[in-house]
C-alpha positions, 0 to 999 in steps of 0.5 A: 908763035907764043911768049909769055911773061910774069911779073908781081910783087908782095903787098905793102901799105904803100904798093896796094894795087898792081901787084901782078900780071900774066902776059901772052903773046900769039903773032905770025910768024916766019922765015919771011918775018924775021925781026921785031915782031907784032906785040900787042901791049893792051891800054886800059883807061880807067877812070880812077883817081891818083890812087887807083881807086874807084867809088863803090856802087858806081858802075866802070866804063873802061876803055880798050885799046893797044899799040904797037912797040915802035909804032905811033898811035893805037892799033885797030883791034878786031876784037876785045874782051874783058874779065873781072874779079873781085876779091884781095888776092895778090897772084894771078893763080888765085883768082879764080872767079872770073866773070865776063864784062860786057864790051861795045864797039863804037866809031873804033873805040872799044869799051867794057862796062864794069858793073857798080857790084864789087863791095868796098874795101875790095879790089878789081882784078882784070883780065883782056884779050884783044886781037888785030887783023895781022893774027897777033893777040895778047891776053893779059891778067892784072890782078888788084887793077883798082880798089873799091872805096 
């Protein structure tokens, strides 16, 4: 089964970064599983500032994980993945330049690095796919994730 949710909002001077995202939701599901269901949520840890932003030149290690609604802790994925983006734009349509973001596992931990490219003054728009051993996947775009100063 698939759900799919949009959410965005118009640019401000004071609402910059997390305009809009686009959700989609794969589970199992059955007779037999009637219920709340196996959402996965995505946790991205980037290692910005208070305002979301990011120096430029500096390469972003951004870690992957997800959790469960109604559960304790962090999922264990078996794959993740992560696009990226640069540029202004403030929906998700209009991003069109995706370019894939290399992703390492260690120890259970995922992780994507970001390369130091995007110019100043721009902002990075995110897009993940991560999936567990239960058949349940979310792909999620996040557009104007963080700004580059």
């Amino acid at each position: 089964m698939t759900f799919r949710q949009n959410w965005q909002r118009p640019a401000s001077a004071m609402d910059r970064v997390g305009l809009a995202y686009d959700s989609e939701w794969t589970f199992p599901s059955s007779a037999a599983t009637q219920g709340a269901q196996r959402l996965l949520v995505p946790v991205l840890d980037v290692p910005s500032d208070l305002r979301n932003t990011r120096p430029a030149g500096e390469a972003t290690a951004i870690g992957l994980r997800a959790v469960v609604d109604g559960t304790n802790g962090t999922v264990t994925l078996d794959d993740a993945h992560l696009e990226y983006a640069y540029g202004t734009s403030t929906t998700t349509d209009a991003i069109t330049d995706w370019h894939t973001a290399p992703v390492t596992r260690a120890h259970g931990t995922w992780r994507a690095t970001l390369p130091g490219t995007a110019p100043s003054g721009t902002f990075v728009h995110l897009r993940v796919t991560l999936s567990d051993g239960y058949g349940a996947q979310v792909s999620q775009t996040m557009v104007r994730a963080y700004e580059v100063l």
